[in-house]
C-alpha positions in Angstrom: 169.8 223.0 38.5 172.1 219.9 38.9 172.5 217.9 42.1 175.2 217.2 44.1 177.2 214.2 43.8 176.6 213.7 48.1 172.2 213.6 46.7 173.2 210.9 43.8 175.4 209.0 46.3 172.8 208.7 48.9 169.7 208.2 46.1 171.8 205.6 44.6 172.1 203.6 48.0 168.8 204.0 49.0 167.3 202.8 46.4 168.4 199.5 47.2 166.6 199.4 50.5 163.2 200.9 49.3 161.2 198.0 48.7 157.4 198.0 47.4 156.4 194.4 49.1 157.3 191.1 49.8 158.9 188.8 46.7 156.4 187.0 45.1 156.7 183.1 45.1 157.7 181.4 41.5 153.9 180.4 41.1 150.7 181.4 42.7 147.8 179.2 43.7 144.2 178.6 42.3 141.1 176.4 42.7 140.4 174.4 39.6 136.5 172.5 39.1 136.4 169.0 39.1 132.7 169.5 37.2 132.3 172.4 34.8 129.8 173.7 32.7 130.0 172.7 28.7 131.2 175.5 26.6 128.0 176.7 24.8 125.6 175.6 27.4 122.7 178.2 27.5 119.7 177.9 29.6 116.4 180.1 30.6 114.8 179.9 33.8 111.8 181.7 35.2 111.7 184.2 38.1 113.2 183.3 41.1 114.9 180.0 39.9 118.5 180.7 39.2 120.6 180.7 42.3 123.4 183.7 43.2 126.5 182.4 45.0 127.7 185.7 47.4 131.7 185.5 48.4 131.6 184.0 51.8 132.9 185.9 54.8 135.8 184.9 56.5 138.1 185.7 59.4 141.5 187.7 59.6 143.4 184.6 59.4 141.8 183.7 55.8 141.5 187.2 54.7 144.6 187.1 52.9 146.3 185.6 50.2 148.7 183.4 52.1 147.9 179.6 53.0 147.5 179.7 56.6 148.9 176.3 58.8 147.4 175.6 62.4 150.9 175.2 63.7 149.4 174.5 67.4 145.7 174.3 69.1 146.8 178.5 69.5 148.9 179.2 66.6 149.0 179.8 63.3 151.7 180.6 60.5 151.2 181.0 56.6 153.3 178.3 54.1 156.2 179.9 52.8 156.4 180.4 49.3 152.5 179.9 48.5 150.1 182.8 48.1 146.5 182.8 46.0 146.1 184.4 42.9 143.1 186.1 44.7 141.4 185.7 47.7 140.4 182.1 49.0 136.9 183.3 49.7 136.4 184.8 45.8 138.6 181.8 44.5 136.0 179.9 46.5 132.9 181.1 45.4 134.1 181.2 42.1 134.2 177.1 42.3 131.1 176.8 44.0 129.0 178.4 42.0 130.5 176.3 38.8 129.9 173.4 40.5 126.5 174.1 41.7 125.8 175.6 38.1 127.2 171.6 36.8 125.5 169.4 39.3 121.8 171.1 39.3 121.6 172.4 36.0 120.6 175.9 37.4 122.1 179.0 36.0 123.9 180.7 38.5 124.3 184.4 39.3 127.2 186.0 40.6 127.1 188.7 43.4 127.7 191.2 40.7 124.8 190.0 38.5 121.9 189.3 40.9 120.2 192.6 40.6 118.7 190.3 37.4 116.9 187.9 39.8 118.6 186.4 42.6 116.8 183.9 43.1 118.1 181.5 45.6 120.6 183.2 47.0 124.3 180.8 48.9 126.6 182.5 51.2 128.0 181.5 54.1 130.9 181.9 56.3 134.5 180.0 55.3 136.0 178.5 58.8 138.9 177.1 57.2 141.1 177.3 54.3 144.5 176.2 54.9 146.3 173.0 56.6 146.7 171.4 60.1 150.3 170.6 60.8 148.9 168.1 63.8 146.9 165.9 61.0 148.8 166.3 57.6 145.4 167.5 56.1 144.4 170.3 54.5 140.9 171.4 55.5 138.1 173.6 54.2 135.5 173.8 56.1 132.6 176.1 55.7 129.1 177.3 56.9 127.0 177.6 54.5 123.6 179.8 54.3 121.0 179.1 51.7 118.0 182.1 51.4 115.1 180.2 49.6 112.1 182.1 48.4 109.5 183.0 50.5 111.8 183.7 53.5 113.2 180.2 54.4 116.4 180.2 55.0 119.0 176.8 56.0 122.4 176.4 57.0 124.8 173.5 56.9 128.5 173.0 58.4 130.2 170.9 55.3 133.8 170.2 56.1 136.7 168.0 54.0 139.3 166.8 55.4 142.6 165.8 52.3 146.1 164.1 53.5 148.9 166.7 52.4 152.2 164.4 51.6 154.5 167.2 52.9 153.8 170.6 53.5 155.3 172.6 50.7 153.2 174.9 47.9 152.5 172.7 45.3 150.9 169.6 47.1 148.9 171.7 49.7 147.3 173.4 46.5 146.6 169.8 45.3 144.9 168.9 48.4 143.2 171.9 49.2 141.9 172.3 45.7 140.3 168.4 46.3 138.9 169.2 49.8 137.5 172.4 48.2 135.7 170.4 45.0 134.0 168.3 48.0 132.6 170.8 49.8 131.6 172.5 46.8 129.7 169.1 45.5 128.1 168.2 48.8 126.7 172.1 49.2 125.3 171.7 45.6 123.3 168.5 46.3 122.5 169.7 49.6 120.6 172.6 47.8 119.3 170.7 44.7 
């Protein structure tokens, strides 16, 4: 059965309005550790001692993988061109748990392993991820939960606070990525 030419014609010109989601920015956005494990490292703990970082819950606003920017005390807009690679509460996790794994010299479990042994178990919530057009800063702040054995469990606000030169993709990920390594450090010794 062939078409008409009137179903090409108006195939044809729709297809240039059909579109499958926003154009993707020229380079996405990660977290990098400032402290790492060595390649190679092994290490065997007894029951109960390695610690399992969860992904941290987060609000609406970071639930996404844009940057968001407290334009006002009230509102809030997300950086043009910048987006995640994933989301900042995995990215962040992901950095936490490699710098806790550096700085105590515990193995540490990831939400999908700690059916092994959980051991101490860091969650939390993440407040903020994103930049404050007011200060120039970027900001990560985060609540963090820590579930010892026996029942005892302790929380901490840790915040950081890093200047942003302009607001533009490349040195927000900069500054974020330094205020998120802080956090990350100060939970870990918090918890050693």
């Amino acid at each position: 059965m062939t078409k008409s030419p009137w179903a090409i014609a108006a195939a044809v010109m729709l297809s240039g309005c059909i579109s499958f989601g926003a154009k993707p920015p020229k380079q996405l956005l990660t977290l990098t550790p400032a402290q790492t494990v060595a390649p190679g490292a092994a290490q065997n703990v007894g029951a109960g001692e390695a610690i399992t970082v969860l992904w941290p819950s987060v609000s609406t606003e970071l639930a996404t993988a844009r940057v968001p920017v407290q334009a006002t005390p009230t509102a809030v807009a997300y950086l043009k061109d910048a987006q995640w690679v994933e989301a900042p509460n995995r990215l962040f996790a992901r950095l936490l748990g490699e710098t806790i794994e550096a700085r105590t010299g515990r193995p540490v479990l990831s939400g999908r392993q700690f059916a092994f042994d959980p051991g101490m178990r860091v969650s939390g919530q993440l407040l903020k991820f994103g930049v404050d057009a007011a200060t120039s800063s970027a900001i990560v702040s985060f609540d963090a939960a820590v579930a010892r054995s026996g029942g005892n469990i302790q929380t901490r606000r840790f915040e950081a606070r890093v200047p942003v030169s302009e607001i533009k993709p490349e040195p927000v990920g900069v500054a974020l990525n330094r205020a998120a390594n802080q956090v990350a450090a100060e939970v870990a010794d918090w918890i050693k």
